[in-house]
Every structure is written in structure tokens, then in C-alpha cells.
N, C-alpha and C positions, 0 to 999 in steps of 0.2 A: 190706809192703803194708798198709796202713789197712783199715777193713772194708768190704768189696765184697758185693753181691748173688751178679753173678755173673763166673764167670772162664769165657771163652772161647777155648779151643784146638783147632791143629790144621791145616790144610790154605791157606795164605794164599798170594794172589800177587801181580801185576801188571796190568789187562789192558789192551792195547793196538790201540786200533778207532781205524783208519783212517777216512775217514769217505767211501764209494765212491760212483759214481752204480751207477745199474739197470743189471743186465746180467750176463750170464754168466759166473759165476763162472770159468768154463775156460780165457776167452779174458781176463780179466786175468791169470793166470799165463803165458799164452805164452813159455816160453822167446825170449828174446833181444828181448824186448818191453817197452821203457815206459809204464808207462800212469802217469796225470796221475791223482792224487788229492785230497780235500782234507784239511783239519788231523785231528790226529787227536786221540783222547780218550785220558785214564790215568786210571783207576777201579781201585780194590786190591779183590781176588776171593776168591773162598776163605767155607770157614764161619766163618774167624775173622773177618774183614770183616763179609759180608753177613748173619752173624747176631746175630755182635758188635755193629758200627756200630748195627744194627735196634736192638738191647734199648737201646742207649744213647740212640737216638729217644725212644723208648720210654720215659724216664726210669727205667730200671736201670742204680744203681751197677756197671760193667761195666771190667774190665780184660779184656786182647785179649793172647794167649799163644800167638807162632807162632817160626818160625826166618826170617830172610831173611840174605842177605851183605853184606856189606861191601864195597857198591859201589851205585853211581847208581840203578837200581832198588829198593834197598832202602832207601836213602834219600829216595827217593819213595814209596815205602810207608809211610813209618813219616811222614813228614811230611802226606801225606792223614789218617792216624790221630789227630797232632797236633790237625791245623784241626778236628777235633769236638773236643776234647778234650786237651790235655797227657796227662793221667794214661791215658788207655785204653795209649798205649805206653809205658809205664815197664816190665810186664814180658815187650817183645817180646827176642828174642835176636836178637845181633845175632854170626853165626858168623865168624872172618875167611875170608879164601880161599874160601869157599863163593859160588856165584852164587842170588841171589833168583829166587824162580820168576818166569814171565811164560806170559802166553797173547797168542797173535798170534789177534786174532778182524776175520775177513773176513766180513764180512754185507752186502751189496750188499739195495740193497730190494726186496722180492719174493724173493730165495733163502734158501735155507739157509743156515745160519751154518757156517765152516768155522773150527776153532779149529787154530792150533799150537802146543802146550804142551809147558813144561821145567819140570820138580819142580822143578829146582833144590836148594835149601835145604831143603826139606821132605822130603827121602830118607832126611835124618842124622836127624831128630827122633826121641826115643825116651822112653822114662821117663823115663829121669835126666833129661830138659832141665825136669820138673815142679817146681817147691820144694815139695812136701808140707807143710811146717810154714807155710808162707804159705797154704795152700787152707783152713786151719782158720780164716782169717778172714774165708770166702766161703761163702754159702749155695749154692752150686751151681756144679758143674765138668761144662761140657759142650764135648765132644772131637767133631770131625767130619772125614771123609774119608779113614780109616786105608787105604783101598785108593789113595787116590793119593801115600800116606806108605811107602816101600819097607820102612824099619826097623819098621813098623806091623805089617806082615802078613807080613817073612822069618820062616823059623824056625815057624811055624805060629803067628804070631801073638804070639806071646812077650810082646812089649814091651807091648802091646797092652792083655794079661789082667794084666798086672803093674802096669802104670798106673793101671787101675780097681782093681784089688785096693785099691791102697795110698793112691788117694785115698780109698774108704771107711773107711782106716780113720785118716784124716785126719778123718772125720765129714763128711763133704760129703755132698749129693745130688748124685746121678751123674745124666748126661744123654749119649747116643749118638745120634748121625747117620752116616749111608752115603753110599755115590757107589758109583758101577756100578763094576765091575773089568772092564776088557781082556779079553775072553776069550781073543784073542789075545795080550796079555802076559804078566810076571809074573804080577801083582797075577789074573788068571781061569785060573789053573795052583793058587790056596790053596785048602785043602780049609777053606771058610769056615764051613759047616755045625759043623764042631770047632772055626775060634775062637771063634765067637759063643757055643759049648755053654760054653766053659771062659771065655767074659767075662762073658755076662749077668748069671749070679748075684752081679755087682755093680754091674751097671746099674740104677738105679731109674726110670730114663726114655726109653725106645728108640724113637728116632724115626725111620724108614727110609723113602725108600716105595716100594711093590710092586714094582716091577720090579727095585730091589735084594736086596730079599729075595726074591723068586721065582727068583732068580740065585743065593741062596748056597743057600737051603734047598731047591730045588725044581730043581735042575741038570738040563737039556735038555729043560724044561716052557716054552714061553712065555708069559709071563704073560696075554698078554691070550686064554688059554686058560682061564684060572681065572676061574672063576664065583666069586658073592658065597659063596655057600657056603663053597667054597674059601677064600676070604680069611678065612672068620672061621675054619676050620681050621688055618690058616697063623696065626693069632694065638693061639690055643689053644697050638699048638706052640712059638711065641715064651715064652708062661708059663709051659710046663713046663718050659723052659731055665733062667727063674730072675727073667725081666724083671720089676719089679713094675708098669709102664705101657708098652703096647706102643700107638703112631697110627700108621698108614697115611698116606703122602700119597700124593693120587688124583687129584692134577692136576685136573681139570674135572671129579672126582666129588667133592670135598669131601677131609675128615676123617676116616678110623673110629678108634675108640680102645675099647682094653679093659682094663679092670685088674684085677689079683688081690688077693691077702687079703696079698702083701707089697708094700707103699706105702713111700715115703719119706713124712718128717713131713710131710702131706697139709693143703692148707688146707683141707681140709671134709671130716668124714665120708662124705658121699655122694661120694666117689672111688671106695672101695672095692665092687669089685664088678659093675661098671658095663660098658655096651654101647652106645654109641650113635656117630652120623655126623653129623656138620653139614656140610650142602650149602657150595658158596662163595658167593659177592656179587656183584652183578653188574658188574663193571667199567665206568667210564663218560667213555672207553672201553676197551676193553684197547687196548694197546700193545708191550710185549712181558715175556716172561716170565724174563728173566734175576734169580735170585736170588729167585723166587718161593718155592721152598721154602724156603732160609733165614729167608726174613722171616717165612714163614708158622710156622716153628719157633718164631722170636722172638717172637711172638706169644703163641704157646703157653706157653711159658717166663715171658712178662712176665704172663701171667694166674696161671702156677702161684707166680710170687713174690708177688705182691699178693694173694694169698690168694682168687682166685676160685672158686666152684664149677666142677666139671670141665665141664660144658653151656656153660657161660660163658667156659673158658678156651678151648673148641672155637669159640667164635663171635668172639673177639678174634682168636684164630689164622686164619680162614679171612677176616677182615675186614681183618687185614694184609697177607696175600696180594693180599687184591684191589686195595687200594690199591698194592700193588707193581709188577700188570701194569698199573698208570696212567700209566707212565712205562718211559723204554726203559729206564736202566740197574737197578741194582740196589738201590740204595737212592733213589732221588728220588721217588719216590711213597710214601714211610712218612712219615706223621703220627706229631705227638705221641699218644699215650697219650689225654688228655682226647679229641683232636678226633677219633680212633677209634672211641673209647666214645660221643660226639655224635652220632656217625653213623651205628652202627648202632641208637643210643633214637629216631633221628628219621624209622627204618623203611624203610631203606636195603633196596630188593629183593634177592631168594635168587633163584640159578639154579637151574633144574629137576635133579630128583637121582631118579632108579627104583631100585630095590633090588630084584633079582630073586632073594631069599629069601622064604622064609616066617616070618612073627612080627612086622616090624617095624612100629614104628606111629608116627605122626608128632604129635611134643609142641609145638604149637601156641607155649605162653607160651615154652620153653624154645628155643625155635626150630632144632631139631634132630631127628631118631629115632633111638628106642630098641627095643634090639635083642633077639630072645629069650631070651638068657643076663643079659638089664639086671634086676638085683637090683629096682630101682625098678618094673619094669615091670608 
């Protein structure tokens, strides 16, 4: 592998949206009933996609690191990967006899979305599918969705802690992202609290948001019980585990991020130490929010390789998102990188953010607040 910024792995699929009129989702499924649809849409899913694809908008050297099968849907996955790009699939695996994942997404306008999903491919993924001595020529390995990867989180997590071990010490900067576990499945039966203890201290960059971690670390608390407060005691906890940058994603509250006194190689001093939230942007208009946090990930990630200040890589990150719910699918609303940065110098409106803490105070030039634990503040 040539030299890459960054390598994205991890959770990839298929999705496949019918395209319905209005109307109740109950009575298109009627047993022994046809109903007339129209064409349908194939868009590849997953953090390897939608944060993958994103960075490589983004203009980050990006290779895309997942498992599919040897068969017609993976072959359309890896050929979507192609049309951005040849090289992002040079190092996808291609397993035989395994089926690629797919998601069957039923969204009629005005309903809920109802998804049917098969791991597929993604069950077998483990350490060993890593080349380690190829990560030594990438600035950054970030892994997403180990809760809907089976071999991720059996065993209490094993593969998991072994993966991050060993890409650090490949010299990479680490990067983690979540997805909610099944309460009812395997994946909400893992005592996550202990994988997280025994991964972090080689995650350099841990991006979840709340409701996933309210779920591992906070079990039979609903989050949207947890006051701000709370949230930033919930991220205190994350960096006594070992993270050295823990963000929150808050959906229509923004960004929070906090860092400790252990950084990966930081583009700016003023990383260290740090507390603040940047509100999101106003959408114009939203549309929907499929792949929102991914992008909003990539975002983050493409500010932390270009070397931005951390204020700044919160404002690139929550400025990608917005451009994301600009459009239905997943990535059709990500601008380049310039027209990003154009847009939010040209004074691109914030959505309203309250912070029901005490301390915080709103940094006008830096267009974000900073929070009582902010070294700066």
C-alpha cells in the first residue's frame, strides 16, 4: 500500500431502498399482498463507506478496509468504491463462500424507516484480516461498528483489544466509533463497560455518541436522563479508561469533545486539555439524516489530518454533517473540503445550542463554547 492519510475499517454493507409511495408501512407487508413499487436505489453503508467515501470527498488520501463475499452484492460494493476511486478498494477482502452484508431499508414518506439487515461478511472480520506492516504507511486507522461485527465483541471482546493493541504499535493514530448493540441480541448480552476498559488505552481518538455510551457505560440509565452534567462526567470516565480525545455526537445538540494530557501527535498545542461544544449549522434544508454521523466523523478526522486547531476541526466536523442532511442518502450532500471551509468563512448560520451546566461560555471568533474544565478558559 503507497502512503495513505487514512485507512478506514470495519462494518460495510449494501443498502437497498425501494423507492415507495405514502402510506402505511403495515399494509405494504400484508401477507399474500402485492404491492407495486418503484426503482429501487444501491448505496454501500457501513463506517467504511460513509466515513470512508466522506474523507475521500474530503480530499484525504483514504483506503477503505472491510470484508464482503464473493458474490453479486459484493461485487457491487466494491465497484461503487471503484467509481470514486480505483485505489480506495485495493485493500477491501474479498472472503469466498461468505454473503456480503445488505440492509433492506423500507421508508415510505412521512414513516419511519424500517431496516432488514444481514452482517453477513462482517461477522468473520477479526485482527488478523489487519496487515499491520501496511498501517505503518498511514497516518491514521479508524475502525467502526465492532457491535455489529460478531467476532469484534465474542469472547469479551478479544479481537477487538488486540487490534488496537497492535495497530499502535504499528505507530498509527487510532480512531473508534460505535453503533448501538441489540439489547436483545448477542452484541446487548457483552459486558462493554470491560471491553472499552481494556481497548481505550489504545484508542487515541474515541468517537461514540451518547446513547451508545450511555448503553455500555451507564446500563439501565436512559440517556436522555443524563443531564449535561452528567455528559461531562460520562467523558471524565471515558479518560480515566485511557482515551486521549473522547467527542460526543448530539445529533441536534452539536459536538462536545474533551482531551487529556495523552494526545496522539496533535496538530496544535491547544488540543491538550480542552472542553468545548460546537453547536451544528443550519441545514438548508434538512432532508434526511442517513450517515450524518459518519460524515460528521469525517469531518473531524479531515480537520485532525490537515492539521487544524481543535475549535476548528469541531466546526469542519459539524459543518459536514450539515451538508449531509442536505440530501437523502449518505454521502450526496458532502462538498469538497475548499467549498466546506467557503462556507462556513461566508458566515453560514448555527442552530440554537443551551447548555444547562454551569461554567460555559460562548467564544464568539472561535464559534463554539468553552467549558469549565477548558484549559483555555
Amino acid at each position: 500500500m503507497s502512503r495513505v492519510d487514512a485507512v478506514v475499517a470495519g462494518h460495510v454493507c449494501l443498502d437497498i431502498i425501494p423507492q415507495l409511495a405514502p402510506g402505511d408501512l403495515s399494509e405494504l407487508v400484508t401477507p399474500g399482498k402485492v404491492a407495486e413499487i418503484g426503482p429501487v436505489t444501491l448505496e454501500t453503508g457501513g463506517v467504511v463507506s460513509n466515513t470512508g467515501r466522506a474523507l475521500h470527498r474530503l480530499g484525504i488520501s483514504t483506503r477503505l478496509m472491510g470484508k464482503v463475499g464473493d458474490d453479486a452484492f459484493g461485487r457491487i460494493i466494491l465497484d461503487l468504491f471503484r467509481a470514486d476511486d480505483p485505489a480506495l478498494a485495493e485493500d477491501m477482502i474479498i472472503a469466498p463462500g461468505e454473503a456480503s452484508s445488505y440492509t433492506i431499508v423500507l421508508s415510505p414518506p412521512g414513516t419511519d424507516r424500517f431496516f432488514m439487515h444481514c452482517g453477513g461478511a462482517n461477522h468473520s472480520f477479526s485482527a488478523d484480516d489487519v496487515p499491520y506492516d501496511r498501517l505503518k504507511n498511514a497516518r491514521l486507522f479508524h475502525f467502526g461498528y465492532p457491535p455489529y461485527m460478531r467476532r469484534m465483541y465474542e469472547q469479551g471482546g478479544e479481537q477487538l483489544v488486540r487490534m488496537y493493541r497492535d495497530a499502535k504499535r504499528a505507530g498509527v493514530v487510532t480512531s473508534l466509533d460505535l453503533a448501538l448493540p441489540d439489547p436483545q441480541g448477542p452484541s446487548g448480552q457483552v459486558d462493554w463497560a470491560d471491553v472499552l476498559a481494556r481497548t481505550l488505552p489504545y484508542v487515541d481518538l474515541f468517537l461514540p455518541s451518547l446513547d451508545e455510551l450511555a448503553f455500555m457505560l451507564r446500563p439501565g440509565q436512559p440517556p436522555d436522563t443524563l443531564d449535561d452534567v452528567a455528559l461531562a462526567g460520562l467523558a471524565d470516565d471515558v479518560l480515566a479508561l485511557g482515551a486521549g480525545v473522547v467527542v460526543f455526537k448530539l445529533g441536534e445538540r452539536g459536538l462536545y469533545v474533551r482531551t487529556g494530557e495523552r494526545l496522539p501527535v496533535a496538530p496544535d498545542p491547544d488540543w491538550v486539555g480542552r472542553e468545548l461544544w460546537a453547536p451544528i449549522f443550519q441545514a438548508e434544508p434538512m432532508v434526511g439524516t442517513t450517515g450524518a454521523g459518519d460524515t460528521t466523523i469525517a469531518g473531524f478526522l479531515a480537520g485532525f489530518l490537515r492539521g487544524q486547531p481543535l475549535a476548528a476541526a469541531l466546526t469542519s466536523a459539524v459543518a459536514v454533517g450539515a451538508c449531509n442532511v442536505e440530501a437523502a442518502d449518505a454521502l450526496g450532500g458532502v462538498r469538497t473540503w475548499d467549498a466546506t471551509q467557503a462556507r462556513i468563512a461566508a458566515g453560514w448560520a448555527r442552530g440554537p445550542l443551551t447548555i444547562n451546566a454551569p461554567g460555559w461560555q460562548w467564544d464568539e471568533q472561535q464559534g463554539v463554547w468553552r467549558g469549565p474544565r477548558d484549559r483555555a478558559g
